[in-house]
C-alpha positions in Angstrom: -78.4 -66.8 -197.5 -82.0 -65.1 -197.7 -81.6 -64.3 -193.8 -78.2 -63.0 -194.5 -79.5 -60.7 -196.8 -82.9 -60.0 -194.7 -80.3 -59.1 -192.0 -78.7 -56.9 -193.9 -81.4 -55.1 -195.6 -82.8 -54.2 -192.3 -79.4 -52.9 -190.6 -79.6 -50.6 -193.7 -83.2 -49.4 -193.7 -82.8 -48.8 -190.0 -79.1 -47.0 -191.0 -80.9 -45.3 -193.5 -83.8 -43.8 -191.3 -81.2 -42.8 -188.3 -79.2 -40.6 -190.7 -81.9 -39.3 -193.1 -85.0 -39.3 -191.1 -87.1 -35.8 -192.0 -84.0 -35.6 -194.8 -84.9 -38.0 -197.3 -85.2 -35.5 -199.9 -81.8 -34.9 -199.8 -80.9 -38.3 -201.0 -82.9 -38.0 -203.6 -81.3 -35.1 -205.0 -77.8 -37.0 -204.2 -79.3 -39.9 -206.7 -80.2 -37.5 -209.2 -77.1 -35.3 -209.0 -74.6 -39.1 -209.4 -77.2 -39.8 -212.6 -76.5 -36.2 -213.6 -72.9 -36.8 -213.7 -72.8 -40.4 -214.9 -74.5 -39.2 -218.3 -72.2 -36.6 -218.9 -69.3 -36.9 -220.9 -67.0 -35.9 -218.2 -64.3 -38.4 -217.0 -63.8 -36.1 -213.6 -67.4 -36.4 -212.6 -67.7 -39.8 -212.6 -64.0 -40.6 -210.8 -65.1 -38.1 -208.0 -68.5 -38.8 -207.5 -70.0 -41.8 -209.6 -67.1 -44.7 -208.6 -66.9 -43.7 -205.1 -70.4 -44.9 -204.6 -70.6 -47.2 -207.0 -67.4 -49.2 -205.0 -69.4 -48.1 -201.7 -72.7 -49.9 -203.1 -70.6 -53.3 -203.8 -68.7 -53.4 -200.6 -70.1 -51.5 -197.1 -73.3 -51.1 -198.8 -73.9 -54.7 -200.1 -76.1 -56.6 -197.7 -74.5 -60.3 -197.9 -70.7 -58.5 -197.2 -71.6 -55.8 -194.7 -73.0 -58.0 -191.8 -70.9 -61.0 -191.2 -67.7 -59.0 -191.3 -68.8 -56.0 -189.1 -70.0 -59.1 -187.0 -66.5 -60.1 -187.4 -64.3 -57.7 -186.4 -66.9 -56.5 -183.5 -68.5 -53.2 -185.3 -71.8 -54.8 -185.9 -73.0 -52.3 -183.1 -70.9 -49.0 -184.0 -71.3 -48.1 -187.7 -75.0 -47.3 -187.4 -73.2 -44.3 -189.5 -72.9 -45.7 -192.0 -74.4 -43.7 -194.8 -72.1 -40.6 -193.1 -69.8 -42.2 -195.6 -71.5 -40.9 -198.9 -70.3 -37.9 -199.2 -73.9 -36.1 -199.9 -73.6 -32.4 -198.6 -70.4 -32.3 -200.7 -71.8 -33.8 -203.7 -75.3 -31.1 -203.3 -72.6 -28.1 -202.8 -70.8 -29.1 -205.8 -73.9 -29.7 -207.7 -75.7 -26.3 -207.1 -72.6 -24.4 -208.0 -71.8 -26.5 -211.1 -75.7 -25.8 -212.5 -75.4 -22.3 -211.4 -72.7 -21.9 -213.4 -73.5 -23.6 -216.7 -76.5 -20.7 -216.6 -74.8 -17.7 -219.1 -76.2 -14.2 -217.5 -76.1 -13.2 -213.9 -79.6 -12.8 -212.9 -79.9 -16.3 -213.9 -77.5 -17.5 -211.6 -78.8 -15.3 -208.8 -82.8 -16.7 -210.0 -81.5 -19.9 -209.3 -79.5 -19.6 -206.4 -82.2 -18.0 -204.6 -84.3 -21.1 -205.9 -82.4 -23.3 -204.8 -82.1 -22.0 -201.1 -85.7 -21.9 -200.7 -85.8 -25.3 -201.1 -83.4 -26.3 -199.5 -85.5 -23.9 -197.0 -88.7 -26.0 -197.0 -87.6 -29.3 -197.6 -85.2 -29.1 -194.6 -85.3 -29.3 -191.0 -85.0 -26.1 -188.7 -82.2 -26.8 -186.4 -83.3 -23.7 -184.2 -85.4 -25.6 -181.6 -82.0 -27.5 -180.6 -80.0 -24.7 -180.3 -80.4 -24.3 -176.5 -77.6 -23.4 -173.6 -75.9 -26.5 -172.3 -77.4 -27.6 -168.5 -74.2 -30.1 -168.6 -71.4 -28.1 -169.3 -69.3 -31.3 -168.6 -70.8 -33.1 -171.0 -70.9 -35.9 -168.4 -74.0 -37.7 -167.5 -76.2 -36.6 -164.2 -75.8 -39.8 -162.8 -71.9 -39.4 -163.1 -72.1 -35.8 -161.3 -74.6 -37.1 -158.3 -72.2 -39.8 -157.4 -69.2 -37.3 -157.7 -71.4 -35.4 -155.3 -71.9 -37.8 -152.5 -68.5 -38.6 -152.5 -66.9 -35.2 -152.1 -69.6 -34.5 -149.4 -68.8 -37.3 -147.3 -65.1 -36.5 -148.2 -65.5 -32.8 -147.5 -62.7 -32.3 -149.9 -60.2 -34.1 -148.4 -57.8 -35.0 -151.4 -58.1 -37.6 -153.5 -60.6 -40.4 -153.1 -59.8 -44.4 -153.5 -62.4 -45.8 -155.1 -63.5 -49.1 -156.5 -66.0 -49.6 -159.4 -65.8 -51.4 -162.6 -68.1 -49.8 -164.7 -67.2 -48.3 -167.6 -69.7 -45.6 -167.8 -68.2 -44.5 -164.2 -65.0 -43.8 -166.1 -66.4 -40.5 -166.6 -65.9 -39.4 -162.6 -62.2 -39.0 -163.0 -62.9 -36.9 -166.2 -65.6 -34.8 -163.8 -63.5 -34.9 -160.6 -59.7 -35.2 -161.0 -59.3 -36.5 -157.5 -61.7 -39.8 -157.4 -59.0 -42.2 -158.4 -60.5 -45.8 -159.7 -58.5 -48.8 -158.3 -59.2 -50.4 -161.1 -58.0 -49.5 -164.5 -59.4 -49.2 -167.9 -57.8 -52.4 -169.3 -58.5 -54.8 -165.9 -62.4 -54.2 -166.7 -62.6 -54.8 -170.7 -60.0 -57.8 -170.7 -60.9 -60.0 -167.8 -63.4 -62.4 -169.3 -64.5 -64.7 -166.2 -67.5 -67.6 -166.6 -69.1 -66.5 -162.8 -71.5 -69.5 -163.0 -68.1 -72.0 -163.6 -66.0 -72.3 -160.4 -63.1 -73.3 -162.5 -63.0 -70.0 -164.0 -63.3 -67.8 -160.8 -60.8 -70.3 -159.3 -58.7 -69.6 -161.9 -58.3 -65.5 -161.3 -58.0 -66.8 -157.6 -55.0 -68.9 -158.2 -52.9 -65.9 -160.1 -53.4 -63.2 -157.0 -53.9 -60.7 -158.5 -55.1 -58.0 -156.7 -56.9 -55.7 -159.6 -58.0 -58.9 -161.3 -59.6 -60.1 -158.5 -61.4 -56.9 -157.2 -62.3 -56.3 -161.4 -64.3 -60.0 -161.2 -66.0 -59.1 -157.6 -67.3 -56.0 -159.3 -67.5 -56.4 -162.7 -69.3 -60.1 -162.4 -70.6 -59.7 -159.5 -69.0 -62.6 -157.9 -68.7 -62.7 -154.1 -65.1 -64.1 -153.1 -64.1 -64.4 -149.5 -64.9 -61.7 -147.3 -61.1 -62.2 -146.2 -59.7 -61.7 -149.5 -61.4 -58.6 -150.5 -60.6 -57.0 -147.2 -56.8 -57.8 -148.1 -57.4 -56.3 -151.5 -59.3 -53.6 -150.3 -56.6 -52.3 -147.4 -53.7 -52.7 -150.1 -54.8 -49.8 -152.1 -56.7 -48.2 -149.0 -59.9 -47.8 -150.5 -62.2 -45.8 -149.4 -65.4 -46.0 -151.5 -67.2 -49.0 -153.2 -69.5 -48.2 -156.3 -71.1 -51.3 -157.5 -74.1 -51.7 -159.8 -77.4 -52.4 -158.8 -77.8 -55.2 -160.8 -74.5 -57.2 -159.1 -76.1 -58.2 -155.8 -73.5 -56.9 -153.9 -75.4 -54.9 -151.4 -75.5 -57.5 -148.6 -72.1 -58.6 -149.4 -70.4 -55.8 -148.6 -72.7 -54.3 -145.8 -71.7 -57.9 -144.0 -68.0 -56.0 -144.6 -68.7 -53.4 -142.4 -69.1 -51.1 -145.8 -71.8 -47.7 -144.9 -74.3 -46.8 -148.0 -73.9 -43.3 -148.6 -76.7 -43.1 -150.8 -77.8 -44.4 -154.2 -78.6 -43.3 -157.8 -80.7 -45.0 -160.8 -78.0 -47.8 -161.3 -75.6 -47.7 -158.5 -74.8 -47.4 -154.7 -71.9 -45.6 -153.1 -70.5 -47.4 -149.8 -68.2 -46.1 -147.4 -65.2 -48.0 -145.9 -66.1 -47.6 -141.8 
């Protein structure tokens, strides 16, 4: 149970720094503002503000719950956000404008207001040295756009491409370049589940012939089936371009099948059907 809760603690610390590092102040003043509320004899306060978090620090927030179910339903790795959940710019806006205007007179309210905002001035972290012009206006990464690059070189804008990669970063070169078309689909790379070291379970995709299936294991796993079958595969949808990851081992594999490399980039290689 202690590592449980070690476990926990430190996916929270480690939360906590990601969303509030240079920031911490402003948590504090969310603390202070949900203690300001709690003590005051005001039923909407607390059912706005306090009970939200107080439910939020016994469920998502509560280091013995949190971990074994995001580990259960597979979002241990995706809710590093999690403190985007306290609602702590909203609570801060709220706050200043209800103290500014409990104050009576004007210049009071302007006093503070002007207070407030050069604290929040100080305290807070100038945005202004990330406020450059996009290199990428794609949004895609450079790796992505080299790849992209060779292809429609060696293509020399012939139509659409027929390629084969199962990578899912490399999903991005159809978003880039509406005419690379992946043989494989989305769904054949995250579903196939294949044991490459157990030849009952490569034997397995074998014995159902399917095409995509196949061709997903050869590149996804790595695993080198006969030459003959992936040139069957390979002529069915007529493709034209192999993109397999460095780290697969398939360089010899499919140079042996007559396949050219067009060149290379930090994780991949491009081949050429000759």
């Amino acid at each position: 149970m202690q590592d449980l809760y070690g476990l926990g603690m430190d996916f929270l610390n480690q939360a906590f720094d990601d969303s509030f590092t240079n920031i911490k102040v402003f948590f504090l003043f969310y603390l202070v503002a949900l203690a300001v509320f709690w003590f005051r004899k005001n039923k909407e306060l607390k059912s706005w503000f306090v009970y939200p978090a107080l439910f939020a620090l016994i469920t998502v927030f509560n280091p013995y719950l949190m971990v074994p179910i995001a580990d259960k339903i597979g979002l241990a790795p995706r809710i590093r956000r999690i403190y985007w959940l306290l609602p702590v710019n909203l609570v801060l806006a709220f706050a200043l404008v209800w103290l500014t205007y409990r104050l009576t007179r004007h210049w009071q309210r302007a006093l503070f207001a002007a207070a407030f905002t050069a604290l929040i001035a100080l305290v807070g972290e100038s945005q202004l040295s990330y406020m450059v012009p996009a290199q990428n206006i794609y949004k895609v990464s450079q790796e992505t756009i080299e790849i992209a690059a060779m292809i429609e070189e060696d293509a020399k804008g012939n139509g659409t491409k027929s390629c084969l990669y199962a990578d899912v970063s490399l999903l991005e070169l159809r978003q880039y370049d509406a005419s690379i078309l992946n043989t494989i689909r989305r769904k054949d790379m995250t579903k196939l589940i294949v044991n490459p070291a157990d030849p009952a379970s490569v034997q397995q995709v074998l014995d159902e012939k399917n095409s995509r299936r196949t061709l997903s294991m050869v590149l996804y796993y790595g695993v080198q089936v006969k030459p003959s079958i992936f040139k069957k595969y390979a002529k069915k949808y007529q493709i034209q371009y192999v993109i397999p990851n460095k780290d697969k081992g398939l360089g010899e594999y499919l140079e042996r099948m007559g396949y050219q490399a067009l060149g290379e980039t930090e994780h991949f290689v491009v081949y050429k059907a000759t």
